[in-house]
C-alpha positions as CSV (number, residue, x, y, z in Angstrom):
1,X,0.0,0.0,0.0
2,X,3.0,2.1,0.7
3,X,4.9,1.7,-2.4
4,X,1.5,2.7,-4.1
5,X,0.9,5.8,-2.3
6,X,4.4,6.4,-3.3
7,X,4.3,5.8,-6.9
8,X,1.3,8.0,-7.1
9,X,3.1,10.7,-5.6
10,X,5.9,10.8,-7.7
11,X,3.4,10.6,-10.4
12,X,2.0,13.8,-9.6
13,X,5.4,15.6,-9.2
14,X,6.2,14.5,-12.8
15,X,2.7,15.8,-13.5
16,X,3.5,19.1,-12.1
17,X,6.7,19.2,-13.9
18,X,5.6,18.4,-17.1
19,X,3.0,21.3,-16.5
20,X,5.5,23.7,-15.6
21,X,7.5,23.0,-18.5
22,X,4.8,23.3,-20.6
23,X,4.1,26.4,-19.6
24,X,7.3,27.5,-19.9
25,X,7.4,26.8,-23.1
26,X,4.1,28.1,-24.3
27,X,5.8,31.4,-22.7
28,X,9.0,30.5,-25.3
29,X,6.4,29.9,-28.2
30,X,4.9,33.1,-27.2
31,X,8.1,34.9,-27.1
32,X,9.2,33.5,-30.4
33,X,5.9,34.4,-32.0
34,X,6.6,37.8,-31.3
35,X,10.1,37.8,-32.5
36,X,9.1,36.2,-35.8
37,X,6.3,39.4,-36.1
38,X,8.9,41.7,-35.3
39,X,11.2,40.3,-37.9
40,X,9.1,40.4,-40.1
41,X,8.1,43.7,-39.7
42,X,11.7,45.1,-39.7
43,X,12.0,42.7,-42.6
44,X,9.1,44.9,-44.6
45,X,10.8,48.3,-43.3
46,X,14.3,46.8,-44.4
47,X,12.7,46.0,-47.7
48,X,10.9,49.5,-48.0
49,X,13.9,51.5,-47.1
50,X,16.0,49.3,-49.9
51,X,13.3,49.6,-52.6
52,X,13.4,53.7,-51.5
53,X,17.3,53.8,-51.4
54,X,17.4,51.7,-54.9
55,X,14.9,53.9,-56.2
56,X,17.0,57.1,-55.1
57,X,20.3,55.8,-56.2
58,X,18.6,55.1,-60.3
59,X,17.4,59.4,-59.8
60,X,21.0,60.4,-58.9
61,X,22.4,57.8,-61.4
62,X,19.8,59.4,-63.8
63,X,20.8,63.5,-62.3
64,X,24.5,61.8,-62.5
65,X,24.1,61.1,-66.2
66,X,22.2,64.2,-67.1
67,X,24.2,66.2,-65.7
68,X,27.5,64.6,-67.3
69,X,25.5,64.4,-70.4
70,X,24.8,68.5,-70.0
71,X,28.4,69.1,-69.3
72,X,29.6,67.3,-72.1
73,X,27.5,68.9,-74.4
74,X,28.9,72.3,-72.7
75,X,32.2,71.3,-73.4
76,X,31.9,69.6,-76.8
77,X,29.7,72.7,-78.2
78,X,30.9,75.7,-76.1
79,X,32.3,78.8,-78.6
80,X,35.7,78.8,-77.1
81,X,38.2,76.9,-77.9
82,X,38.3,74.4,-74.3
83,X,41.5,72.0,-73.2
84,X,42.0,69.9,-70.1
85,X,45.5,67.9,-69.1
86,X,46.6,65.6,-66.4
87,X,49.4,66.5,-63.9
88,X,52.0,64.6,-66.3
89,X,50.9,67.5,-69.2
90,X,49.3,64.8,-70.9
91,X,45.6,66.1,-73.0
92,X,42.9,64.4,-71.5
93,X,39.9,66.7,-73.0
94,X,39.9,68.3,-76.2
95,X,36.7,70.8,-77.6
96,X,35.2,71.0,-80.6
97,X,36.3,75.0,-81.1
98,X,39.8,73.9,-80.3
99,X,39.5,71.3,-82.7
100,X,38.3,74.1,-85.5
101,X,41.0,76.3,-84.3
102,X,44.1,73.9,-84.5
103,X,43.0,71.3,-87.1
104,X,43.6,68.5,-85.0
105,X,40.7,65.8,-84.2
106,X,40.4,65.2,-80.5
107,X,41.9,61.1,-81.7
108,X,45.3,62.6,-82.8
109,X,45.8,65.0,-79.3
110,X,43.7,63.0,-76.3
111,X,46.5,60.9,-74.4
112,X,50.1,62.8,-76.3
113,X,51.6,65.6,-74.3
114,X,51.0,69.5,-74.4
115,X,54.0,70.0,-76.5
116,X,53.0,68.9,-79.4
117,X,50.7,72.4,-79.2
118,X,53.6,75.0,-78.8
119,X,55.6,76.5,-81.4
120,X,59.2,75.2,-80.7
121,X,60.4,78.7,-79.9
122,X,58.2,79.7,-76.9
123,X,57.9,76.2,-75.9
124,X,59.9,76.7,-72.7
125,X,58.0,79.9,-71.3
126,X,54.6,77.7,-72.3
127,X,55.6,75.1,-70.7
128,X,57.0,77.1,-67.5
129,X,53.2,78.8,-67.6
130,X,51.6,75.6,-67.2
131,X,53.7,74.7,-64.5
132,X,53.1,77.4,-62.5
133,X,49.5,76.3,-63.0
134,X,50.0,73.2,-61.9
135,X,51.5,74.3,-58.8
136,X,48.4,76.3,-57.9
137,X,48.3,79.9,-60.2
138,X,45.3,81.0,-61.6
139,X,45.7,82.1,-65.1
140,X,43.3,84.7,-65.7
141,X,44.4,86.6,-68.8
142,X,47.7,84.8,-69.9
143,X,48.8,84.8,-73.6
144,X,50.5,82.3,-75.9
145,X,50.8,81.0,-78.9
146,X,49.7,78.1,-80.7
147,X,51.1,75.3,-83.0
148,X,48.0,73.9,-85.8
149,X,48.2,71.2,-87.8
150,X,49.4,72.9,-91.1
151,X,52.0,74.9,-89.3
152,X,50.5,78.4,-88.5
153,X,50.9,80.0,-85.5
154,X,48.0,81.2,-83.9
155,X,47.9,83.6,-80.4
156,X,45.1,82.8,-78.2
157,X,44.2,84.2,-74.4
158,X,44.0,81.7,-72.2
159,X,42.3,81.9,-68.6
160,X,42.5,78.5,-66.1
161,X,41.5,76.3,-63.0
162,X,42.4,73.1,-61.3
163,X,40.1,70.1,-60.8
164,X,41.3,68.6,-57.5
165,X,40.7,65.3,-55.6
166,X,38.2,64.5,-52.9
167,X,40.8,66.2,-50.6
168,X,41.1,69.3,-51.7
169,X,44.7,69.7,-52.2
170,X,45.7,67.0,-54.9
171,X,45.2,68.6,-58.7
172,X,43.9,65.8,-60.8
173,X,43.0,68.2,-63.7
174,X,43.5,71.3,-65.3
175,X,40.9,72.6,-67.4
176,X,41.7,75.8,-69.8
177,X,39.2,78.3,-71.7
178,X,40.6,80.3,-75.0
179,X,40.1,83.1,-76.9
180,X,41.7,83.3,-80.4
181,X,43.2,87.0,-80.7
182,X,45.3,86.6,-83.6
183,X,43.8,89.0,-85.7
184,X,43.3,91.5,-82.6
185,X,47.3,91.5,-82.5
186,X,47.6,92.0,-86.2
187,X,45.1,94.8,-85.7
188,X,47.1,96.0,-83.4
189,X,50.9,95.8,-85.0
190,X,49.5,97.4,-88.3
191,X,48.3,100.1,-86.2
192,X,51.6,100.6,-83.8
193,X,53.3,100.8,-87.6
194,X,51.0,103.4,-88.5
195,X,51.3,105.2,-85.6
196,X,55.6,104.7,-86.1
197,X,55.0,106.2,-89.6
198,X,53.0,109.2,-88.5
199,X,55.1,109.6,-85.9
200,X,58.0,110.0,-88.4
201,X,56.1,112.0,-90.6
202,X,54.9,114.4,-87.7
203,X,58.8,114.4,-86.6
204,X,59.5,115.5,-90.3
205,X,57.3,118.2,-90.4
206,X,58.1,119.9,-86.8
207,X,62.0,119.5,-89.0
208,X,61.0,121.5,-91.3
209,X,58.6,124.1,-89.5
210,X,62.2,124.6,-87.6
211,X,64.0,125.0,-90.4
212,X,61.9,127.1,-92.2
213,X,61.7,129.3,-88.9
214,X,65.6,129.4,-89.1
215,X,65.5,130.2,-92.7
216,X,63.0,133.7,-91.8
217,X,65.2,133.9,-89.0
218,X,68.4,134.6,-91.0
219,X,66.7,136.8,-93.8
220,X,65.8,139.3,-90.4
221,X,69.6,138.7,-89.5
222,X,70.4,139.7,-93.1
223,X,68.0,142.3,-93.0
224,X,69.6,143.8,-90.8
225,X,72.8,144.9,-92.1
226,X,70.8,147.2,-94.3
227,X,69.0,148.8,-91.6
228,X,70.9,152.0,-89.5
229,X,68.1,153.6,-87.8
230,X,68.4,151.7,-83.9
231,X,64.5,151.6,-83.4
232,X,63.9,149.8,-86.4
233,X,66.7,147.5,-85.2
234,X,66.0,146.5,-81.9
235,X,62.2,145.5,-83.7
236,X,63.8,143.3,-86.5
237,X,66.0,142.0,-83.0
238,X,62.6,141.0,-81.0
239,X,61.1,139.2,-84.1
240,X,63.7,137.6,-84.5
241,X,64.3,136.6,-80.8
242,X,60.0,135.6,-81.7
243,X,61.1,133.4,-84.0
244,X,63.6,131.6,-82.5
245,X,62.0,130.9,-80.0
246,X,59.2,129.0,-81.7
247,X,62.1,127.1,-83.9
248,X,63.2,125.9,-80.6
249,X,59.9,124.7,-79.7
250,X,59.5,122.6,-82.7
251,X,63.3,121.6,-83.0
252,X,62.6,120.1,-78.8
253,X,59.9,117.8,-80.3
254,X,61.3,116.7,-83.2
255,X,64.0,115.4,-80.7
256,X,61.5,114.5,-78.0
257,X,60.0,111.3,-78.0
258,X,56.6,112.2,-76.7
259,X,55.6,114.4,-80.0
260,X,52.7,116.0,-77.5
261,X,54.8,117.6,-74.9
262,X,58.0,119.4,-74.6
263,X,59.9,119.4,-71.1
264,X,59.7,123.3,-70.7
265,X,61.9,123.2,-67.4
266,X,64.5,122.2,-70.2
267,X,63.2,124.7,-72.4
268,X,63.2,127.9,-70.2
269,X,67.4,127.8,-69.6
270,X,68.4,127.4,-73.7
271,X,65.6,130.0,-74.5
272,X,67.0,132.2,-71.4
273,X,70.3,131.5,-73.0
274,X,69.8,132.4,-76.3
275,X,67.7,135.9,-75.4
276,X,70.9,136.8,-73.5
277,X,73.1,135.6,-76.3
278,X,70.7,137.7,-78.6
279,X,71.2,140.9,-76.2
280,X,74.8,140.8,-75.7
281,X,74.1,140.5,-71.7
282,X,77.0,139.1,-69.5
283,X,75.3,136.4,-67.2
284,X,78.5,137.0,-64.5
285,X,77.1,140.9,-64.2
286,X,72.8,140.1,-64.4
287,X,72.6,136.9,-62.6
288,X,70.2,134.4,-64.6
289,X,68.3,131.8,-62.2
290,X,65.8,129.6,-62.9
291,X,63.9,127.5,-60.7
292,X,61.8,125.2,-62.7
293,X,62.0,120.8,-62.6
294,X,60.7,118.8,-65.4
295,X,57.4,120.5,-66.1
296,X,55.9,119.0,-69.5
297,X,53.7,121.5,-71.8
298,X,51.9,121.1,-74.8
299,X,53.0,122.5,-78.2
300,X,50.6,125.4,-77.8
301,X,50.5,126.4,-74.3
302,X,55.0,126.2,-74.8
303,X,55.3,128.3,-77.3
304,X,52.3,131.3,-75.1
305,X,54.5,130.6,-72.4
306,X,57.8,131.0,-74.2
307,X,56.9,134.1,-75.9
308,X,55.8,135.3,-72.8
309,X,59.5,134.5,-71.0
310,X,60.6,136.0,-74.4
311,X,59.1,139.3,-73.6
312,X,59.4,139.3,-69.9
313,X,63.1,138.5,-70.3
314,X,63.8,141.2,-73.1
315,X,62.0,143.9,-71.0
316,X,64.0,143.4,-68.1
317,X,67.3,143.1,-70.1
318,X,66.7,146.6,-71.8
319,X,65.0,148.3,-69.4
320,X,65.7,147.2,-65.5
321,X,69.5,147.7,-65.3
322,X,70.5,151.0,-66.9
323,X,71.0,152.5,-63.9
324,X,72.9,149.7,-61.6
325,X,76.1,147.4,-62.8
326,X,75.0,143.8,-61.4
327,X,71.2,142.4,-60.6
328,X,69.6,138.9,-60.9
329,X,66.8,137.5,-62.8
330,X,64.7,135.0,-61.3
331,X,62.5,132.5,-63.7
332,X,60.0,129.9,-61.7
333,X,57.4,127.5,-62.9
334,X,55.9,125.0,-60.8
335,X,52.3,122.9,-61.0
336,X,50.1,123.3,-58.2
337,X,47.0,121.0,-58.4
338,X,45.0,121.4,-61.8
339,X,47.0,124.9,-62.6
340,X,50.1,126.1,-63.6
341,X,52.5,129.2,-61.8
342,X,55.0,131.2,-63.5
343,X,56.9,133.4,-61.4
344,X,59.5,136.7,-63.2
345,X,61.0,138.6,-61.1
346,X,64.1,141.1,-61.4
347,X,66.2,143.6,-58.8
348,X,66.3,146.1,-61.2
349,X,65.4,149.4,-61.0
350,X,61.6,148.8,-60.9
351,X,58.2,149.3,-63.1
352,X,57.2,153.0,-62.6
353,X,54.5,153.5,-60.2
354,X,52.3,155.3,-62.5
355,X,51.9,152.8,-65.6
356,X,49.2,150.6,-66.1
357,X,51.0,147.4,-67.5
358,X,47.6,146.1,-68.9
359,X,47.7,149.0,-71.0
360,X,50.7,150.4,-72.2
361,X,51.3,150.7,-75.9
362,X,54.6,148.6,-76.0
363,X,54.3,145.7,-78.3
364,X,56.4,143.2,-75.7
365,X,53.7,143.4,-72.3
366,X,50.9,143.8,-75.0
367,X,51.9,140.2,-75.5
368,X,52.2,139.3,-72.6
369,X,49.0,140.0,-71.8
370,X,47.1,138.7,-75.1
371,X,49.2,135.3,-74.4
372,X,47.8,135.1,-70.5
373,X,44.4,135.7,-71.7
374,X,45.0,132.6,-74.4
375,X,46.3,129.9,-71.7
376,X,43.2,131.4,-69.9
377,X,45.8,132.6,-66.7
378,X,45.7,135.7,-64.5
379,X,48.4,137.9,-64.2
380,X,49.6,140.0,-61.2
381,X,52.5,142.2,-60.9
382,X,54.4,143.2,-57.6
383,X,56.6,146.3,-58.0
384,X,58.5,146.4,-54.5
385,X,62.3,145.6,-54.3
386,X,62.2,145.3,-58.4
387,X,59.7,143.6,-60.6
388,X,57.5,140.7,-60.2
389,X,55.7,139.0,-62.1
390,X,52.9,136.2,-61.5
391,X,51.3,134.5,-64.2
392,X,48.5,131.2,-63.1
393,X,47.1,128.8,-65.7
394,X,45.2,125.3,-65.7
395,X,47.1,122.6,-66.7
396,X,45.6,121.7,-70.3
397,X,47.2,118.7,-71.5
């Protein structure tokens, strides 16, 4: 009866376990249930997010290709001449202009080096140009010249960039945009030897005004030995002085080589020179000085301005020393802003009180006057201690 009692109870352990077990394992079943339905609902968002990155990748493949498509037609059909090489100079991209321009199909240039471009004797300073690019320079204007197929030589501007790696710093590329300027520089030589012949000619004919100013110049001289009354002299003398002085203008720019502009600082001390030469005066005994740098003048406003010296200079020679041995002459011109200053003065023995310079009847201030009024100037005059002279006048070139 014992052992009976006994088996049933082990019986109902085993009972007991089994149950516990099995619930356990419906728990497991449960568990992996919801495992399976959550795999398979990341398996439907894994296969959504596939089908939407699959689907994106074929746009940008299809944005990829356009856009290469775009840029190739940009390159193939742009207007100016277009050339990219690797950083061993070899041509990796050749145009369709720069095929029209050189003669060369893009078969006979893609993969052979630069050189074969350059004309052999500016090979080195091309080469040297696309170095520098290579090392980083930007060319945005830089000319050379080209070798086509059938020999000519062609001059083209050329601007540039690099094409560099994912990291920014390693060139890959460089990629070069042209502008054929040949005939622009042929323009521009037949013009420069246009310019060099009228240059010449205009040099030729300031030659010959000189001349021909010399030429009137010695008939007065000539004149002059026929003529005893002293008035009529000292007028043949101040023409003549008139007349040299504008031979000397013309003679400074057929030796100048700016044919528009004279340096009159230069001008003032032979013209100085040659009135006192012309007047017999000793420079030791009336001090000449002159106090003017390298102030440039137009032909016109030179020769107002030397016939105004020419006056100015005669006046004070005749008239300022007759009653002292020795005295000075002073002769400025300076620029100040847009105008012009010219400065006479002498120690001598004055201007009388009591003329009007503006309007007294002598030929030589009548010109001086007439001349200021051309370079549109003023004029002042300053009688203490001498005479002074200040003449102002905008700066005309």
């Amino acid at each position: 009866m014992k052992d009976k009692d006994k088996t049933r109870e082990q019986l109902i352990n085993e009972l007991n376990e089994l149950r516990q077990r099995n619930a356990e394992l419906e728990i497991s079943i449960t568990r992996l249930m919801q495992t399976a339905e959550e795999l398979r609902s990341l398996d439907e968002s894994l296969k959504r997010s596939i089908d939407e990155h699959v689907k994106e990748f074929g746009q940008a493949q299809q944005e990829l290709q356009e856009t290469r498509n775009y840029l190739e037609s940009l390159f193939n059909y742009a207007n100016v001449p277009i050339i990219v090489w690797d950083p061993e100079f070899r041509i990796t991209r050749f145009s369709r202009a720069l095929e029209h321009l050189t003669g060369y199909m893009p078969e006979e240039v893609i993969g052979r080096k630069l050189h074969m471009l350059f004309p052999e004797e500016s090979m080195d300073e091309s080469l040297a140009r696309i170095e520098s690019a290579l090392g980083g320079e930007y060319w945005k204007s830089v000319e050379m010249p080209i070798l086509c197929k059938d020999g000519n030589v062609l001059t083209a501007l050329w601007s540039s960039a690099n094409i560099y790696a994912g990291d920014g710093t390693t060139i890959i590329a460089t990629i070069a945009q042209g502008t054929d300027i040949t005939e622009i520089r042929r323009s521009e030589e037949q013009i420069k030897a246009s310019l060099r012949d009228k240059e010449a000619l205009l040099k030729e004919v300031h030659h010959r005004v000189k001349n021909n100013l010399q030429v009137i110049s010695s008939l007065l001289n000539l004149q002059l030995g026929y003529i005893k009354d002293k008035q009529v002299i000292e007028i043949f003398r101040e023409s003549q002085n008139r007349v040299k002085l504008m031979a000397l203008i013309h003679e400074k720019l057929y030796q100048s080589e700016d044919l528009s502009v004279i340096d009159f600082g230069e001008y003032i001390r032979e013209l100085a020179a040659y009135i006192y030469y012309s007047y017999r005066a000793n420079p030791s005994i009336v001090a000449l000085k002159i106090n003017a740098g390298s102030v440039l003048l137009d032909i016109n406003t030179a020769i107002s301005c030397g016939l105004i010296i020419n006056e100015l200079v005669s006046n004070s020679l005749k008239y300022a020393f007759t009653e002292c041995k020795e005295g000075e002459i002073h002769i400025e011109l300076y620029p100040d802003n847009n105008m012009y200053t010219l400065i006479f003065s002498d120690n001598g023995i004055g201007f009388p009180d009591d003329l009007d310079f503006r309007s007294t009847e002598t030929l030589g201030l009548q010109l001086v006057i007439t001349l200021t009024k051309q370079l549109k100037g003023t004029i002042e005059i300053n009688r203490s201690g001498g005479t002074r002279f200040k003449i102002t006048f905008p700066y005309n070139r």
